[in-house]
PyMOL commands that place a pseudoatom at each C-alpha (Angstrom):
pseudoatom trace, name=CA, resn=UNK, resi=1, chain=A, elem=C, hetatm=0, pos=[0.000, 0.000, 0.000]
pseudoatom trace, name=CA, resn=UNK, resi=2, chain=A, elem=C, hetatm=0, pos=[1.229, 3.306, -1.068]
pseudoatom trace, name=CA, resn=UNK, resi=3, chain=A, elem=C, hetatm=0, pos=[0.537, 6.213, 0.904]
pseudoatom trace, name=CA, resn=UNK, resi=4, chain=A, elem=C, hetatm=0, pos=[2.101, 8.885, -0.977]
pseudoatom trace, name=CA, resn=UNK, resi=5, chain=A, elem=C, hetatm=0, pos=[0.385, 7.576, -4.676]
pseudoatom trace, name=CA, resn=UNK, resi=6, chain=A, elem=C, hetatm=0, pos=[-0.231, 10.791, -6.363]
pseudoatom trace, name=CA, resn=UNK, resi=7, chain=A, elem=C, hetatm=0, pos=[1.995, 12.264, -9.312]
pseudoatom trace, name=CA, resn=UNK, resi=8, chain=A, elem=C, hetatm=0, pos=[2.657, 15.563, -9.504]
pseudoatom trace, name=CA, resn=UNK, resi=9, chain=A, elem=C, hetatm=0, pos=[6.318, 16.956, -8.691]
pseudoatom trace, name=CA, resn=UNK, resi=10, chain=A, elem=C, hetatm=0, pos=[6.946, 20.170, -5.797]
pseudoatom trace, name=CA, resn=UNK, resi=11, chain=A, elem=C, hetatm=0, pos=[9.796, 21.583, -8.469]
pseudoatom trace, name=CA, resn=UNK, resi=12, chain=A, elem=C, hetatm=0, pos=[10.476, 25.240, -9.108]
pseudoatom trace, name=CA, resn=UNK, resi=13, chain=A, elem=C, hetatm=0, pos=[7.148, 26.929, -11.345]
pseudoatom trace, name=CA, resn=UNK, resi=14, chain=A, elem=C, hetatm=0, pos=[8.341, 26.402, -15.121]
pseudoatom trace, name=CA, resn=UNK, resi=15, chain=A, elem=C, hetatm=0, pos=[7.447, 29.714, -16.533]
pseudoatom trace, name=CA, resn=UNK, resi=16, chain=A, elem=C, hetatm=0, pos=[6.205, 29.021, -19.988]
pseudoatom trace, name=CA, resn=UNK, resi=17, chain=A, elem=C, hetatm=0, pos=[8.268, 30.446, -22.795]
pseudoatom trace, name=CA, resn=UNK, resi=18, chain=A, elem=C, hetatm=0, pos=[5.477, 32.993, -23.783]
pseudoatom trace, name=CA, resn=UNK, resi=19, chain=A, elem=C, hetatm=0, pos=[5.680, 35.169, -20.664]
pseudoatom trace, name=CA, resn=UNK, resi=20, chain=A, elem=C, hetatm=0, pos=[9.613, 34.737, -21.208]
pseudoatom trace, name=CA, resn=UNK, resi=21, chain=A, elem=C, hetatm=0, pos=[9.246, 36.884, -24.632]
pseudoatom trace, name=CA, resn=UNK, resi=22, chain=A, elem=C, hetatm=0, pos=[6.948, 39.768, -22.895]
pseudoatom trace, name=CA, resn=UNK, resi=23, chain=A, elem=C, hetatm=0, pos=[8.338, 43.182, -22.888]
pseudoatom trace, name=CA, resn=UNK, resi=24, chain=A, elem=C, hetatm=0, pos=[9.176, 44.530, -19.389]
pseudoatom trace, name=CA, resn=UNK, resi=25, chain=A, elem=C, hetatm=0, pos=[6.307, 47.396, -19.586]
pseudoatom trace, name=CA, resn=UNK, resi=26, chain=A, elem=C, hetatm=0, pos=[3.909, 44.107, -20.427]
pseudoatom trace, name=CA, resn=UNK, resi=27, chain=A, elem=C, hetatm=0, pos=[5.373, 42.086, -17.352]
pseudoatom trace, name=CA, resn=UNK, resi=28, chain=A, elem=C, hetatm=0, pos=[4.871, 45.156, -15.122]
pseudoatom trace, name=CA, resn=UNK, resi=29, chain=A, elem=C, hetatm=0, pos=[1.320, 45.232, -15.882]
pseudoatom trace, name=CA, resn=UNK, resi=30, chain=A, elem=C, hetatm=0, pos=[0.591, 41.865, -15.556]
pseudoatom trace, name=CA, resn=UNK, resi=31, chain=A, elem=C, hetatm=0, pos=[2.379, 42.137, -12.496]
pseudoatom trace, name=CA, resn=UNK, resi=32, chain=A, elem=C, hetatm=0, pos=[0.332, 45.101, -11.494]
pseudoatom trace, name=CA, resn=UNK, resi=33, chain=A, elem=C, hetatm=0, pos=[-2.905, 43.732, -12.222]
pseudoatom trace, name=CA, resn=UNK, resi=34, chain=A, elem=C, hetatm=0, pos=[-2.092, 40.178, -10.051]
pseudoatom trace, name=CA, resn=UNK, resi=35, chain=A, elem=C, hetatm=0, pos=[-1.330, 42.624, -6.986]
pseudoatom trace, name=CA, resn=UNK, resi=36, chain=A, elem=C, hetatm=0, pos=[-4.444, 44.309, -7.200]
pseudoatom trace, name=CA, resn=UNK, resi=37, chain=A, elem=C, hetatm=0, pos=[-6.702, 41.325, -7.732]
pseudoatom trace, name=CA, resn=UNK, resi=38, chain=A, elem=C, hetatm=0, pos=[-4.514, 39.862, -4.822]
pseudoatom trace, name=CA, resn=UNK, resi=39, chain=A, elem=C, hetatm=0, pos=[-5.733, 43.055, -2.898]
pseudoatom trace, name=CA, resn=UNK, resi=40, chain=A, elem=C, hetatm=0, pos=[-9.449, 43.243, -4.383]
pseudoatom trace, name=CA, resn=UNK, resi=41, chain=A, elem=C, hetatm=0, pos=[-9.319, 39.518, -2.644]
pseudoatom trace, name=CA, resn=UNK, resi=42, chain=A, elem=C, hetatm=0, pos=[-7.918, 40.766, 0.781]
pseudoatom trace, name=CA, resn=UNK, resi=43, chain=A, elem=C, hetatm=0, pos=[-10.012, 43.526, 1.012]
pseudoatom trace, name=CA, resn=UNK, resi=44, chain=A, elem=C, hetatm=0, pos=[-13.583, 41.569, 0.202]
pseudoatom trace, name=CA, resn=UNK, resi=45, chain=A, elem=C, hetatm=0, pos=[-12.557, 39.107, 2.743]
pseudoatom trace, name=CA, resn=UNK, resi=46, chain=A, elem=C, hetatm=0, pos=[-11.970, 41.416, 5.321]
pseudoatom trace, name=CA, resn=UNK, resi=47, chain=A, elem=C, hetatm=0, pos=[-15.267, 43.652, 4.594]
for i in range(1, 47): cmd.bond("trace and resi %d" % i, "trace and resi %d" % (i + 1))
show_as sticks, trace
zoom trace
């Protein structure tokens, strides 16, 4: 009996190639907007 059975790995996040050729003005906004849905989500939690 197994108790550990499942298969995924716990290695570093393999950042797909795409978000590799971004712009750094792009990767600040995307950056931008996942902070402030990250904060949208603290703040309706808390209210």
């Amino acid at each position: 009996m197994q108790a550990h059975a499942h298969d995924h790995h716990h290695g570093p996040v393999e950042i797909p190639p795409s978000l590799l050729r971004l712009s750094a003005l792009q990767r600040i906004a995307i950056a931008a907007l996942l902070s402030a849905l990250l904060w949208g989500a603290v703040v309706w939690a808390i209210v």
